[in-house]
DRENZA-474643 format. One line per field, with one value per residue (C-alpha): residue number from 1; residue in one letter; x, y, z. Coordinates in Angstrom, 1 decimal, padded with zeros to 4 digits. Layout:
BEGIN
seq: c(NUM  ...) .
type: c(A  ...) .
u: c(X  ...) .
v: c(Y  ...) .
w: c(Z  ...) .
This chain:
BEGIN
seq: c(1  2  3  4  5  6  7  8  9  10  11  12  13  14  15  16  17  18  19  20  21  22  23  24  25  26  27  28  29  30  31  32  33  34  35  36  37  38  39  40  41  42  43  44  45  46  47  48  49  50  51  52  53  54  55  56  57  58  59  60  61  62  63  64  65  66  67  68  69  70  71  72  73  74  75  76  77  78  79  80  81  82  83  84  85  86  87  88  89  90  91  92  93  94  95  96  97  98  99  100  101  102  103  104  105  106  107  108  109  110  111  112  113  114  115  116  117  118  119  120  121  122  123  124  125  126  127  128  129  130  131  132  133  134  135  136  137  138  139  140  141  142  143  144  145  146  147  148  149  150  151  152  153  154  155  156  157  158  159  160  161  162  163  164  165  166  167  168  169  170  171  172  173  174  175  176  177  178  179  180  181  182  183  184  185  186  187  188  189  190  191  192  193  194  195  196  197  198  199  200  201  202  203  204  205  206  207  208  209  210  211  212  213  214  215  216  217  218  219  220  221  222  223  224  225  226  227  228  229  230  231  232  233  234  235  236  237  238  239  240  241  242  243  244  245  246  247  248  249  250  251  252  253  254  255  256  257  258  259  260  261  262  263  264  265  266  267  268  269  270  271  272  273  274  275  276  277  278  279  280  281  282  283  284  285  286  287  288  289  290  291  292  293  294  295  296  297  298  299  300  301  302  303  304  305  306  307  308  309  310  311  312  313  314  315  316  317  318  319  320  321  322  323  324  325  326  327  328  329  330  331  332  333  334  335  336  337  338  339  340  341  342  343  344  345  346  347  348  349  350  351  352  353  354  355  356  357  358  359  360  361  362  363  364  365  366  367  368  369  370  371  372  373  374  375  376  377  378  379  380) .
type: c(X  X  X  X  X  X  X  X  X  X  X  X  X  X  X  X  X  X  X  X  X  X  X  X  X  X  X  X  X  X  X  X  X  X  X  X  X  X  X  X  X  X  X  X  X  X  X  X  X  X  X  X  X  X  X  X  X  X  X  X  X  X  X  X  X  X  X  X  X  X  X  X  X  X  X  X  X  X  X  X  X  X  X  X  X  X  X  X  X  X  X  X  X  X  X  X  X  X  X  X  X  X  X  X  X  X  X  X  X  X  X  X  X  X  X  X  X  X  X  X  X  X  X  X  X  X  X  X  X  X  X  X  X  X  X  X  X  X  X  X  X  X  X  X  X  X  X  X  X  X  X  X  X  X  X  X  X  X  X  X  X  X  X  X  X  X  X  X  X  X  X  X  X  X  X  X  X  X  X  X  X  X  X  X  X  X  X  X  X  X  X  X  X  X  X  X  X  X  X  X  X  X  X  X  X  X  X  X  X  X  X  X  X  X  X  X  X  X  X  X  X  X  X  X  X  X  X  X  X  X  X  X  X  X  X  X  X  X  X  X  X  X  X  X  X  X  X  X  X  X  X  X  X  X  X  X  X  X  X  X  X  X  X  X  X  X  X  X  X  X  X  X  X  X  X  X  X  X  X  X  X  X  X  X  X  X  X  X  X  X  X  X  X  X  X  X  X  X  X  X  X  X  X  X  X  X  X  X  X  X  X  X  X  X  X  X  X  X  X  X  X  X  X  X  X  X  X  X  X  X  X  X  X  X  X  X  X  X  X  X  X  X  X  X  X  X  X  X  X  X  X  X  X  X  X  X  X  X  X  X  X  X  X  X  X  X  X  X  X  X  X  X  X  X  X  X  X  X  X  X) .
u: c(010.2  007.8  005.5  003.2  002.6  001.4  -001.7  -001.6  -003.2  -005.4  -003.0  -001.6  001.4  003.0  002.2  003.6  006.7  007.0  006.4  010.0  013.0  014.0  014.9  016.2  015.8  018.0  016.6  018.9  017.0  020.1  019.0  016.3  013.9  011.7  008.6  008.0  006.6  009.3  010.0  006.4  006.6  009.7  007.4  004.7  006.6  009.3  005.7  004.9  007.8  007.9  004.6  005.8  008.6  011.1  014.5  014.6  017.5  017.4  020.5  020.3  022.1  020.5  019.1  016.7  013.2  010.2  009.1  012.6  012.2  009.5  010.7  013.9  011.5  010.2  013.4  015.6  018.8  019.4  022.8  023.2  025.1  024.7  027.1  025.2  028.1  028.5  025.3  026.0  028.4  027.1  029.3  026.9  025.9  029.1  030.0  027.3  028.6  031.8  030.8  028.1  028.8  029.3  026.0  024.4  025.4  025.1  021.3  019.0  017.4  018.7  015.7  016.1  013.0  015.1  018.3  021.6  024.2  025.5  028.9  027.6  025.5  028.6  030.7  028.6  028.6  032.0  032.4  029.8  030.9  030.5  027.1  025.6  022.0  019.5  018.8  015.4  014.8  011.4  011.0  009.4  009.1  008.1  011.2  011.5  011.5  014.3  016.6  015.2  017.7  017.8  018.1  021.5  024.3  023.8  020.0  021.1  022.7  019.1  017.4  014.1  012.6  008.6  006.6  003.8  001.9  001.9  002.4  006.5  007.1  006.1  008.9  011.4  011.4  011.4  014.1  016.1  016.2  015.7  015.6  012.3  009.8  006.8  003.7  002.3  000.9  002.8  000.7  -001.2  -001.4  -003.1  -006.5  -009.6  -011.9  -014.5  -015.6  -018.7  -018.1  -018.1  -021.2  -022.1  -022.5  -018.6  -016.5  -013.3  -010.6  -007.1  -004.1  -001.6  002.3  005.4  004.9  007.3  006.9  006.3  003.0  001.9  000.0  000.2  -001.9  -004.3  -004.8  -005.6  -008.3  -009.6  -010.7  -012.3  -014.0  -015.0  -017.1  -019.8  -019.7  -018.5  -015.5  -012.2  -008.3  -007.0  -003.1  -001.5  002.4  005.5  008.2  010.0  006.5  005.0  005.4  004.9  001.5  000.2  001.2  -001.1  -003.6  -003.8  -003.6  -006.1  -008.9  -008.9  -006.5  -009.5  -010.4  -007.0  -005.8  -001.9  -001.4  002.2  004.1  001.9  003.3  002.7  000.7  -001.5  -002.0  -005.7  -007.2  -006.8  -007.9  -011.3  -012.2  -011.9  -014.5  -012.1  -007.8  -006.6  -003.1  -002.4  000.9  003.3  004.8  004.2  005.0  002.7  001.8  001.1  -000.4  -003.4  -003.4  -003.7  -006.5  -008.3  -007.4  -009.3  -012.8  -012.4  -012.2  -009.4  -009.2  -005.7  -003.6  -003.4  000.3  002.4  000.2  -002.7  -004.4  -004.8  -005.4  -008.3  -009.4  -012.6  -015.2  -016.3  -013.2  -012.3  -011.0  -008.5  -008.0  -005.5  -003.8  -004.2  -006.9  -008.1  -011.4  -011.5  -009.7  -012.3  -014.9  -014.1  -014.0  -017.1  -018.4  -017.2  -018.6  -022.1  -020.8  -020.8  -023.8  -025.7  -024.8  -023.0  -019.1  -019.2  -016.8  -017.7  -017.0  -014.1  -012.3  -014.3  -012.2  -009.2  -009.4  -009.8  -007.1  -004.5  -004.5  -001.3  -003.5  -003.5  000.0  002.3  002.1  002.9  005.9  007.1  005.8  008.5  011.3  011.0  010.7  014.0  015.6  015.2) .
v: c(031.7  028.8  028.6  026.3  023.1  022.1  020.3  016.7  014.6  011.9  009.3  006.4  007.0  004.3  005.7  009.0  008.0  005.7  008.6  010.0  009.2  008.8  004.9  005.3  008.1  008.1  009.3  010.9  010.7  011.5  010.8  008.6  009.5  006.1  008.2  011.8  013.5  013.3  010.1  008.6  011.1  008.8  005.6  007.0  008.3  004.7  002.5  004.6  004.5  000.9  000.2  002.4  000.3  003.4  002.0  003.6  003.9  005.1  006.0  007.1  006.9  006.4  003.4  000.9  001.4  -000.6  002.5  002.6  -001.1  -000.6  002.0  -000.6  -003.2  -000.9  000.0  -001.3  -001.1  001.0  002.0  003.6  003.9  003.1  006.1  008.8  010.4  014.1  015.7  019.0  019.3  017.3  014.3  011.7  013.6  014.0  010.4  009.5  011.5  010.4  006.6  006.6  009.4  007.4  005.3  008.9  010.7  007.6  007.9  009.8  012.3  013.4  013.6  015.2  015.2  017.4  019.3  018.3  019.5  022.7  021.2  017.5  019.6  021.4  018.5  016.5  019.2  019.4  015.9  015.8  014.6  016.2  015.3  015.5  014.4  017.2  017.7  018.1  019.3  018.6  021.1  020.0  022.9  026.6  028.2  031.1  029.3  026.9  030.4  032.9  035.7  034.6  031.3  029.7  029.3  025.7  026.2  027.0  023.7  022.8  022.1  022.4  023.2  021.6  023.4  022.1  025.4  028.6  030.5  028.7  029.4  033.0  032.3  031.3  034.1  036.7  035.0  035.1  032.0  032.2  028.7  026.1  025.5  023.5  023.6  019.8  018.6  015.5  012.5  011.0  007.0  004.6  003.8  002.0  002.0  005.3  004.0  006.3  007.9  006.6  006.8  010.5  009.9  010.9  013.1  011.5  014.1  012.7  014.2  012.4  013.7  014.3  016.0  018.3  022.5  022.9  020.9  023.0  019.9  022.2  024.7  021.6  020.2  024.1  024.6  020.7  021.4  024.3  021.8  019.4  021.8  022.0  018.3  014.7  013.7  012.6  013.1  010.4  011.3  009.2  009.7  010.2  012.9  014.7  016.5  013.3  013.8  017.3  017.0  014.1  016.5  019.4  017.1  016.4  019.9  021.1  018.2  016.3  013.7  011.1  012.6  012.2  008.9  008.9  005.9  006.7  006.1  004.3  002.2  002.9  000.4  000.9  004.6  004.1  001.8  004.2  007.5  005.4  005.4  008.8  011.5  014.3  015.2  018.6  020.2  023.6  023.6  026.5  025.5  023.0  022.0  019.8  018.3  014.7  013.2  015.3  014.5  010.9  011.8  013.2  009.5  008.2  010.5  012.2  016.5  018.4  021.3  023.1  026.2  028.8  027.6  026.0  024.5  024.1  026.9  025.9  022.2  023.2  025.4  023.5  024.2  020.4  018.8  020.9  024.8  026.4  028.5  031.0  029.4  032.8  031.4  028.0  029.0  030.4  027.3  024.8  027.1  025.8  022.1  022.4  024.0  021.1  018.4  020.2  019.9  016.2  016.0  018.1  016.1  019.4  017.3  013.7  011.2  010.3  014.3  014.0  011.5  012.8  016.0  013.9  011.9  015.0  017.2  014.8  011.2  009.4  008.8  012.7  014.1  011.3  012.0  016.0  014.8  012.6  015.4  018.0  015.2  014.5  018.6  018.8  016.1  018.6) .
w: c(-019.2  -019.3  -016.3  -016.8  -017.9  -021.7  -022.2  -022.6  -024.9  -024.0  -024.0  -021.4  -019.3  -021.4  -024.8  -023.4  -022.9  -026.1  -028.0  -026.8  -024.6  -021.8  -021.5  -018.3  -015.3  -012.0  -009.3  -007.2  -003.6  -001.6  002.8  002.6  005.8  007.0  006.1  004.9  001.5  -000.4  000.1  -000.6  -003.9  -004.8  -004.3  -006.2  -009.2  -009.5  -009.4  -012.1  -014.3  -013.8  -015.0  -018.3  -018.7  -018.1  -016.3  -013.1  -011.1  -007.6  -005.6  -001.7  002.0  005.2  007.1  005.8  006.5  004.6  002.5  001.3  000.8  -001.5  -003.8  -003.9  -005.2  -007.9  -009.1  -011.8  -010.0  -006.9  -005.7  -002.1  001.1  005.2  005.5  007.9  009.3  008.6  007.5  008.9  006.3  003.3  003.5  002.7  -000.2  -001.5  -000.9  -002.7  -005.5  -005.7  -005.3  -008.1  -010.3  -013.4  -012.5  -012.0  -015.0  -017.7  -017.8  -019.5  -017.0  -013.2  -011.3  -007.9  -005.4  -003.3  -003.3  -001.8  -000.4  -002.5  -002.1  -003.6  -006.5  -007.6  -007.3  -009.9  -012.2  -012.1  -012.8  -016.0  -018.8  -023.0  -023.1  -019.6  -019.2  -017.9  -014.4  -012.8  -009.4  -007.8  -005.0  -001.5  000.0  -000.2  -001.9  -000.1  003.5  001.9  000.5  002.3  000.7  -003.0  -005.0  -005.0  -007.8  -008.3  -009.1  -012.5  -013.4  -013.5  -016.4  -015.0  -011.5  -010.9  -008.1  -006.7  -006.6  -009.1  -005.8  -005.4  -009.0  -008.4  -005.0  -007.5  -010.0  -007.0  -006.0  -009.0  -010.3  -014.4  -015.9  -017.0  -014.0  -014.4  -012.1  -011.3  -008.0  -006.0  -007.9  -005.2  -004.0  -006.2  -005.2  -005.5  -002.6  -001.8  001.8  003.2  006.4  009.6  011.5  013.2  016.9  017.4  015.1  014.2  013.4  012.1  012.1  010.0  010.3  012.2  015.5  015.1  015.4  011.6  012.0  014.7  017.5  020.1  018.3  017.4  020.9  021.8  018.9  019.6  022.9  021.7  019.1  021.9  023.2  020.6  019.5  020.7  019.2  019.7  018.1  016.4  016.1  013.4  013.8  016.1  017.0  019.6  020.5  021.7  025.3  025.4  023.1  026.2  028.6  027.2  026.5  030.2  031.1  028.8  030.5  027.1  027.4  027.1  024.3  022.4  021.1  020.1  017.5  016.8  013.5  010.7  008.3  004.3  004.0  007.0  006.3  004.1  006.8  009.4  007.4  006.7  010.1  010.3  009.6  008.6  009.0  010.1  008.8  011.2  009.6  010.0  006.6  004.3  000.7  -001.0  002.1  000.8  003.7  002.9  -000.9  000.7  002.9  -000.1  -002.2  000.1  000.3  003.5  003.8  005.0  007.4  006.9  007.1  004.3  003.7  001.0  -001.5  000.9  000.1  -003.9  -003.3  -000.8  -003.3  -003.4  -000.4  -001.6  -000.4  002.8  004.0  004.9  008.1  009.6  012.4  014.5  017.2  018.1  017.9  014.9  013.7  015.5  014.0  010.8  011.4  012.6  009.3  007.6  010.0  009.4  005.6  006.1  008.3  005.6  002.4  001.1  001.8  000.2  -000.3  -004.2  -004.5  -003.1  -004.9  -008.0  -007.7  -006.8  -009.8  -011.5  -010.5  -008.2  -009.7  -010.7  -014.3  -014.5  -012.6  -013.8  -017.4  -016.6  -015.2  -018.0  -020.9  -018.9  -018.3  -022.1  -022.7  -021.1  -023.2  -026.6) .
């Protein structure tokens, strides 16, 4: 069973994949959200097979939205569908399937940064032809919290499964699942700027996500106020969701609401402006995956304070770049962001170490060329 990753040489992304096939890799989004993890992880990775002069297909459904728009722009050719009708019971998937199998299967690789429907998976491998090229799933989430019971049937028409965290391969085999996996981090955004922190007087904490019950804002309005009362400071929250109007009305209720600035939804482009001007992000998630929005928060110099969940716990690993918390009391919580605040204040929390141990262990120039050793892996 291979587990981990091979070393790479010291080479380019583009010398990597000269050195062996593939010419072309699909990448099989399937519902393409307007923003989200996966979807940015699809940007990331087609900008970087298009700079290596790999032909990258992309095929999806769902509404147009300008990250989609981007990856688009990226690609080589794109095939997808408005139809949205049906979810519940995987019909755009299989549509999908049906429409573009032969466009799907005539390439070199499958690439899947999430699973479909189990009805649109079987389907496709039913429809494979002699010589079917290998599929590659690239899981988003913790395994467990997506098959609670055991891995499904279909997992085994994969070639390969990559993990973000040796704690979700560990999910996998407990789970029963028996084929490849490979460990390699989401590769973060591209980046050039270090920008120092903002000045002291007032403690900006972000919060950069969905407000939905998975990223736990209630919880974070609870442990800011505890927060407010040792330091000035205020909440910037970057994002939208169906908690919006609930999180206000806590806010008010809890005496901070002046405190608490609500931005709403970012755009992709407008995401690094708006983490500079902040002195530090918090993720109290209940679950997470990879949880990329803080691997863009790193990109850009600034510490993270996050729950023990996902892959978290291992990409906070490093007191220098942030902690991780239990999400069990506010205080406790706040307790900790104050730690790293006096981190800051104290020179021990910088932003060239930050992006020093983002280059290191999160940069496209390092996580890209993992991906394209085990896509050309699979291809043997």
């Amino acid at each position: 069973m291979d587990t981990h990753l091979h070393e790479m040489p010291a080479v380019t992304l583009s010398q990597t994949v000269a050195n062996a096939e593939p010419k072309s890799i699909t990448v099989m989004c399937g519902g393409f959200a307007p923003f989200g993890g996966v979807e940015t992880f699809a940007l990331n990775l087609v900008q970087e097979l298009k700079l290596a002069r790999v032909q990258t297909r992309v095929v999806h459904w769902g509404k147009f939205s300008p990250l989609l728009e981007q990856v688009l722009s990226s690609a080589s050719w794109s095939r997808g569908l408005r139809f949205r009708w049906g979810c519940r019971w995987g019909l755009p998937d299989i549509a999908l399937v049906l429409r573009y199998s032969r466009f799907i299967l005539s390439s070199d690789v499958v690439l899947f940064p999430k699973t479909l429907h189990p009805l649109a998976h079987q389907l496709l491998w039913s429809l494979r032809r002699k010589r079917t090229p290998p599929f590659i799933l690239v899981t988003p989430y913790r395994p467990i919290e997506i098959w609670p019971q055991a891995a499904p049937a279909f997992l085994a028409n994969f070639h390969l499964i990559m993990v973000q965290a040796s704690s979700f391969a560990t999910e996998l085999l407990k789970l029963g699942y028996r084929g490849a996996i490979r460990i390699a981090p989401y590769p973060g955004p591209k980046q050039s700027a270090c920008p120092a922190f903002p000045t002291p007087e007032i403690i900006r904490v972000g919060f950069l996500g969905r407000l939905v019950r998975d990223k736990n804002p209630l919880f974070l309005l609870n442990s800011f106020k505890c927060f407010l009362a040792g330091t000035q400071a205020t909440l910037e929250v970057y994002g939208d969701g169906p908690l919006k109007t609930e999180m206000k009305a806590l806010a008010l209720e809890l005496g901070i609401s002046k405190h608490v600035n609500f931005h709403g939804a970012l755009q992709h482009n407008a995401v690094s402006a708006e983490v500079d001007k902040c002195h530090l992000f918090v993720f109290p998630s209940v679950t997470e995956g990879q949880c990329l929005a803080a691997v863009e928060v790193l990109s850009r110099g600034r510490p993270v304070v996050g729950s023990p969940v996902g892959a978290l716990e291992e990409l906070l690993i490093d007191r220098r770049v942030g902690r991780v918390c239990l999400t069990t009391s506010p205080s406790a919580f706040a307790e900790t962001i104050m730690q790293v605040v006096q981190a800051i204040r104290s020179g021990e929390i910088t932003p060239q170490a930050i992006r020093e141990h983002f280059e290191k262990h999160l940069s496209r120039s390092v996580v890209v060329p993992k991906y394209i050793a085990a896509i050309n892996d699979s291809m043997r």
